[in-house]
Every structure is written in structure tokens, then in C-alpha cells.
C-alpha positions as CSV (number, residue, x, y, z in Angstrom):
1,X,-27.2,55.3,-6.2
2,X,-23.8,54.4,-7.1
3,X,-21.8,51.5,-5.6
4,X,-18.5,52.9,-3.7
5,X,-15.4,52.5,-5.5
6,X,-14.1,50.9,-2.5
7,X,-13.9,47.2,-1.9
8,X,-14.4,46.0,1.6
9,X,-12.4,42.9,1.8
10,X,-13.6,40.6,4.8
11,X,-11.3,37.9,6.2
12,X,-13.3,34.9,7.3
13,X,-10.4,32.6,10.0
14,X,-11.2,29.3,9.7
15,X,-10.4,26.8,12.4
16,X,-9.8,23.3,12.3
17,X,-8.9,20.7,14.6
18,X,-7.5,17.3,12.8
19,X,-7.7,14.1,14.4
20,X,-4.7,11.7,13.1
21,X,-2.7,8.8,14.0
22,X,-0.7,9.6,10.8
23,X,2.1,12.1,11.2
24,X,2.8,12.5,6.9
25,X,-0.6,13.8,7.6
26,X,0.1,15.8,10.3
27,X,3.7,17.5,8.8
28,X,0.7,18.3,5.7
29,X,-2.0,20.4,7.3
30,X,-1.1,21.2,10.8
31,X,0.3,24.6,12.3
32,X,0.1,23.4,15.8
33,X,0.4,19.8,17.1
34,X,-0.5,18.5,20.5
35,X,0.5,14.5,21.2
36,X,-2.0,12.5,23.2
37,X,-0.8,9.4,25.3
38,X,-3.7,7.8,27.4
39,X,-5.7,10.6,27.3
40,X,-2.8,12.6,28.7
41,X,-1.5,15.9,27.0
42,X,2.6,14.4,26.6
43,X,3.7,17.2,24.4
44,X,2.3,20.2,22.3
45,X,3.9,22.9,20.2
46,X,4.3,23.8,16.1
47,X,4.7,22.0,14.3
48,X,8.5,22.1,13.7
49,X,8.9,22.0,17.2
50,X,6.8,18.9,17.6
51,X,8.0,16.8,14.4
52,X,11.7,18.2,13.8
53,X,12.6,18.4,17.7
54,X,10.2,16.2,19.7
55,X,11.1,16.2,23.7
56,X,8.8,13.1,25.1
57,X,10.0,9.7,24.5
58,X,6.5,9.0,23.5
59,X,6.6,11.5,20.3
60,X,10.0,10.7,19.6
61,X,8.6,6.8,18.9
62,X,5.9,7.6,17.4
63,X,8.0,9.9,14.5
64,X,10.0,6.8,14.5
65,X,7.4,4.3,13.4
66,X,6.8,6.4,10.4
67,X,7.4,4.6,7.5
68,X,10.4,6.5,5.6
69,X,10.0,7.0,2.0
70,X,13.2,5.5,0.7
71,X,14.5,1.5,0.3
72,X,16.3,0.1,3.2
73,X,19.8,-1.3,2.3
74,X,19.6,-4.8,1.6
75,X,22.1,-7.0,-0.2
76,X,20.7,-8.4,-4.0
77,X,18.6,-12.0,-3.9
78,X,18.3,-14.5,-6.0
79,X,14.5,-16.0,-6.4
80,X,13.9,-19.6,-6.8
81,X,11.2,-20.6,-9.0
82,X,7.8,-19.3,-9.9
83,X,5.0,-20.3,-7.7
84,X,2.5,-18.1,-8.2
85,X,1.3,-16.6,-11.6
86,X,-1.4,-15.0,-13.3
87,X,-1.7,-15.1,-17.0
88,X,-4.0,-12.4,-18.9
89,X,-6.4,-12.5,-15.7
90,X,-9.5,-10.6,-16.4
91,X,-12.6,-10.4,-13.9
92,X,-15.7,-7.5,-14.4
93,X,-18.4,-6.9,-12.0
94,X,-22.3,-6.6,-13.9
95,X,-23.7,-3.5,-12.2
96,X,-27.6,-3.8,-10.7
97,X,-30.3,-1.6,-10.2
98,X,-32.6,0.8,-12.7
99,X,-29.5,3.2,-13.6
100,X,-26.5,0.6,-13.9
101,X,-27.8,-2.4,-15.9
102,X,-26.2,-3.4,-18.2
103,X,-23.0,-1.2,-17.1
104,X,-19.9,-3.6,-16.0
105,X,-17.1,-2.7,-14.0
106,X,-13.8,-4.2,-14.7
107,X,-11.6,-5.5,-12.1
108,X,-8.7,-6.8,-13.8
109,X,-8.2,-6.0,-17.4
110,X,-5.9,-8.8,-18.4
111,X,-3.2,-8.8,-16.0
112,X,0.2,-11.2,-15.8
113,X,2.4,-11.6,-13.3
114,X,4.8,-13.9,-11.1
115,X,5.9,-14.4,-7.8
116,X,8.8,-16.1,-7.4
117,X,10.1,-18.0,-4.5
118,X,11.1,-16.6,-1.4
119,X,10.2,-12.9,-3.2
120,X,7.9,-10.2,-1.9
121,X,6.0,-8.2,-4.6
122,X,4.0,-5.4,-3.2
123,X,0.8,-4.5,-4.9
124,X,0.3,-0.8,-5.1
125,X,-2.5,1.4,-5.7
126,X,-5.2,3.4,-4.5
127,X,-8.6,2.0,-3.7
128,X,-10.6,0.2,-6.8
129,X,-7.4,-0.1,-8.5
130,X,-7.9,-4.1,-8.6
131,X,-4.9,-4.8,-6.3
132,X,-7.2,-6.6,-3.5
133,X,-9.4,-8.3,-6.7
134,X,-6.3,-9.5,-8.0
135,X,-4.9,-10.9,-4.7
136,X,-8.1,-12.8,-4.2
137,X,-8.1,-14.3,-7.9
138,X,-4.6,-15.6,-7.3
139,X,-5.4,-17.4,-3.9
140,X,-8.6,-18.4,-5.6
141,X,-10.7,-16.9,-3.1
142,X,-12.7,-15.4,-6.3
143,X,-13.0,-17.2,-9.8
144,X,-12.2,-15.0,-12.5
145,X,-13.5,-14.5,-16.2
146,X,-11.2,-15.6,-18.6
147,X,-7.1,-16.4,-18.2
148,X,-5.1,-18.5,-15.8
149,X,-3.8,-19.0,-12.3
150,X,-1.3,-21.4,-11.8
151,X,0.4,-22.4,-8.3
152,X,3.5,-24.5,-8.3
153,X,3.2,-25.4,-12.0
154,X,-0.4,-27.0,-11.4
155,X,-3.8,-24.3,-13.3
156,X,-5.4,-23.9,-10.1
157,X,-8.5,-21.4,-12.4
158,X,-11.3,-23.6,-12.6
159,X,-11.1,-26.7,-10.3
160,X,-13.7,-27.4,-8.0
161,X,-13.8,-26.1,-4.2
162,X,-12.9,-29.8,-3.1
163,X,-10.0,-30.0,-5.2
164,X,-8.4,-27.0,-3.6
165,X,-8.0,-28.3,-0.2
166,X,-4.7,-30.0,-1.3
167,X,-2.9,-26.8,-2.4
168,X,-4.8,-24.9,0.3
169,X,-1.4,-26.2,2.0
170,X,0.8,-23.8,0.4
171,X,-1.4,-20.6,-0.3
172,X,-2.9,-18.3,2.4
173,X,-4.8,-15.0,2.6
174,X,-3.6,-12.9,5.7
175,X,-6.3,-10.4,6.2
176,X,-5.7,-7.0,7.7
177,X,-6.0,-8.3,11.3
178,X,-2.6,-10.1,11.2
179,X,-2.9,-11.3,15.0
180,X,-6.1,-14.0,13.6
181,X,-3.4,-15.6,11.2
182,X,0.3,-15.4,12.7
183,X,1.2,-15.9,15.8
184,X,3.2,-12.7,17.3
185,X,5.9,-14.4,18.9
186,X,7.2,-15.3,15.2
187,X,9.1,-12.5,13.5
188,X,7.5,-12.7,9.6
189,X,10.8,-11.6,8.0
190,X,12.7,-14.6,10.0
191,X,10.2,-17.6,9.0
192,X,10.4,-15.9,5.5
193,X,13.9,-16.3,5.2
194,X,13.4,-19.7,6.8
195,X,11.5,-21.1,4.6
196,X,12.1,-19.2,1.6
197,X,8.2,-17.7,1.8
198,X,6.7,-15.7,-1.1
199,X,4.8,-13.4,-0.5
200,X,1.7,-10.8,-2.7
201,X,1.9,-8.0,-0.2
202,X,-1.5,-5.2,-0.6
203,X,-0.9,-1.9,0.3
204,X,-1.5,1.5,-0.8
205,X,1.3,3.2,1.0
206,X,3.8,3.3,-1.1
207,X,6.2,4.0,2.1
208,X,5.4,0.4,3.8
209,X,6.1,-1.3,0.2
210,X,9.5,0.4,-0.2
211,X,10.6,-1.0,3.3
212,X,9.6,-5.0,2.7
213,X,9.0,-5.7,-0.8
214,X,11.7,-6.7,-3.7
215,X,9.4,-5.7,-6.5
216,X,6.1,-3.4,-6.7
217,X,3.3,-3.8,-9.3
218,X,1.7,-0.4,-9.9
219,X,-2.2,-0.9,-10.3
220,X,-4.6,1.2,-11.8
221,X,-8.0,0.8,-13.4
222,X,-7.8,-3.3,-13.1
223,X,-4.3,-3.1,-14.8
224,X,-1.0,-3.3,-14.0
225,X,1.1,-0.2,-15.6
226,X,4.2,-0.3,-13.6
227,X,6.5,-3.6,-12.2
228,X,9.8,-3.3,-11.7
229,X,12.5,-3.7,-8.3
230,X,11.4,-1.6,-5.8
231,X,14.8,0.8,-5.7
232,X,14.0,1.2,-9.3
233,X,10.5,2.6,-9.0
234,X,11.7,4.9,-6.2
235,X,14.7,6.3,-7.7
236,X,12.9,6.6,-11.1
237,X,9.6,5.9,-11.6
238,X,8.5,5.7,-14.8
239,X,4.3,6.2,-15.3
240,X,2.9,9.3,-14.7
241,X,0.3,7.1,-12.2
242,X,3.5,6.1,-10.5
243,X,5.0,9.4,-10.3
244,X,1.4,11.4,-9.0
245,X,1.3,8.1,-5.9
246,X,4.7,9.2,-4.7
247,X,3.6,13.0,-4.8
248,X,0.5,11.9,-2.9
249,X,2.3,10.3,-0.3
250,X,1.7,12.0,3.5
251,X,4.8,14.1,4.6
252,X,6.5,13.3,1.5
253,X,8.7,16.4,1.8
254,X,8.9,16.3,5.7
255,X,9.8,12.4,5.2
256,X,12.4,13.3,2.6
257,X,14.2,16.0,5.2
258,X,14.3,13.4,7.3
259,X,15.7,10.7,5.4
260,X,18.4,13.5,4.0
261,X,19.4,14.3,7.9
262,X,19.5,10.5,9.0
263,X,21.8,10.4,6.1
């Protein structure tokens, strides 16, 4: 028996319903969005409706909190002097187990660079780039391999726990639970200005690093293949890495309409 000529083409709908606090993510993959305050229903409609023309005060906040992708206005700076750097740092992990002896994993792959004072470098990159590895080498909360870290002009690399509780004074990991480090009647940017506070800031949004940091340091593989002033990677990034984060970003074209309207 022969197979009819005619194809039967059957449509399978699939439904999904996404759970975000994220709105990039939302302007991405949603047709229709309903906003939740409380466990109350405060607004629900397309999305166009919902994220171009939002009615509740509570959607219209919560749009607003979005990072934007683009560099606030902010006059030049001058940096003081270095105070942190690393010099060729290099740190590899020895894998365990029947199938990964003998298989390392490098962290950092020889990586240089400085912060200076008062100066904000953001540390970009998507997870197992090496940016958190290399944050913990510089506050020596890791020791690494081979190469240097040096903090205020003193090679903090290799001396003994003890020996760091002196310049434990002027280096300090704030984890991602800020309220267990700072206390949240301070504003951060004012007792940076203040006291001229440098700071290694970790991120993988590349939205957040635009707004606060003066210079990013693109990671990838345990190696640094980008560094330059932050309105310079975002108006032309150079590295094809660079190039596929922004593309990656949530909402990059719904955050780009709306920078271009604010504007």
C-alpha cells in the first residue's frame, strides 16, 4: 500500500508559565505578563502593555529598577595611586576522582591588573570565568600558584595568615549579602567618595557594571581579554567575548528602546 501524497501537518501549542523577578527576561520570552505584589494580582496584560505603558505604581518601580544598558553621565576622575595589583597571577584546580586525575582546571591563566585609588573596576564575566577566583587571590582569601599580589606597595602572595591581620585593615571581601558587611544607613557611593575607596566590583551583568564602575575587566577562561573605561567598552567593544556578553544581556533591545525614549 502506498503512503498518501498528502502531508498531515500537526501543530503541537506549547504553554509556559515563567517565573521571574527579572524583566530583561520577561521583555525576552513573554507574550503575556501578570505583576504580583503580596500575593496580589496588581496588573496583567501583554506584554507591551505591561512593560511600555505600565498603570500600577508598583510595575512602574519595578521597570524602574532595571538596570539600563548604557553609562550614566558622570564627569572624568582622576585616580590616586595603585593599591591593589596582580602581576601574571596564575591558580589551577587538580581534578579528583577515577575520570579527572590528573586533569587540572585553570583559574587564572596569568592575569595583571590594578586598581587604583578611589576607582571602581568591575569584573565581568559569566560563571567559571575566574572573576570570583581572582577577587579572592587579590584579598588573599586564596593563595595562588605562581605571580604576585601586592597591596599598598607591600607583596602580600606568600606571607603567613598572622602576618595579614595588619593589612586586613585596608582590604575587605563584601559577599553577596551586603546587609552582614555595611551598614544600610551609609550610602556606599558617599563613604566612597569620602574616603577615596577602591573598589574590585564582581558581577556578571554587564548592566550593573556600566552604572558604578570606571573600568571593566572582561574575563574568560581564567584570563582577562578585555580592560578598558567603561564608556569605551559599551560604545565599542572590542573582543568578540565582549561583543557576544552584551548580546546576551536580558531585554537588551527592550532596554535599548528605553534608553533611546528617556533620551
Amino acid at each position: 500500500m502506498a503512503w498518501p501524497e498528502t502531508v498531515l501537518a500537526i501543530e503541537k501549542l506549547i504553554h509556559a508559565l515563567a517565573i521571574a523577578r527579572e524583566f530583561g527576561v520577561v521583555a525576552d520570552i513573554a507574550d503575556h505578563v501578570a505583576v504580583l505584589q503580596r500575593g496580589a494580582l496588581v496588573e496583567s496584560g501583554t506584554r507591551a502593555e505591561v512593560l511600555e505603558r505600565p498603570s500600577h505604581p508598583y510595575t512602574q518601580a519595578l521597570i524602574a529598577a532595571v538596570p539600563k544598558l548604557l553609562v550614566p553621565s558622570r564627569p572624568r576622575q582622576t585616580f590616586g595611586k595603585v593599591m591593589l595589583e596582580s602581576i601574571e597571577a596564575r591558580k589551577a584546580y587538580q581534578a579528583h576522582g577515577m575520570f579527572g586525575r590528573g586533569r587540572a582546571t585553570v583559574a587564572l591563566d596569568g592575569v595583571s591588573v590594578t586598581l587604583r585609588r578611589g576607582e571602581t573596576l568591575g569584573l565581568v564575566g559569566e560563571s567559571g570565568s575566574g572573576k570570583s577566583t581572582l577577587a579572592r587571590a587579590m584579598t588573599r582569601l586564596l593563595t595562588i600558584d605562581s605571580g604576585d599580589i601586592v597591596l599598598d606597595g607591600d607583596d602580600i602572595t606568600r606571607i603567613p595568615a598572622r602576618l595579614m591581620r595588619t593589612h586586613r585593615q585596608k582590604i575587605q571581601m563584601i559577599f553577596q549579602d551586603p546587609y552582614a558587611s555595611l551598614d544600610p544607613r551609609q550610602r556606599v557611593a558617599d563613604i566612597k567618595t569620602k574616603l577615596q575607596l577602591s573598589k574590585l566590583f564582581v558581577t556578571h551583568d554587564l548592566r550593573v557594571a556600566l552604572q558604578i564602575c570606571d573600568r571593566i575587566a572582561v574575563m574568560r577562561h581564567g584570563a582577562i581579554v578585555e580592560l578598558d573605561e567603561t564608556a569605551t567598552i559599551h560604545a565599542a567593544p572590542k573582543h568578540p567575548y565582549t561583543r557576544a556578553l552584551f548580546d546576551a544581556v536580558p531585554g537588551a533591545a527592550w532596554s535599548h528602546a528605553m534608553a533611546t525614549a528617556a533620551s
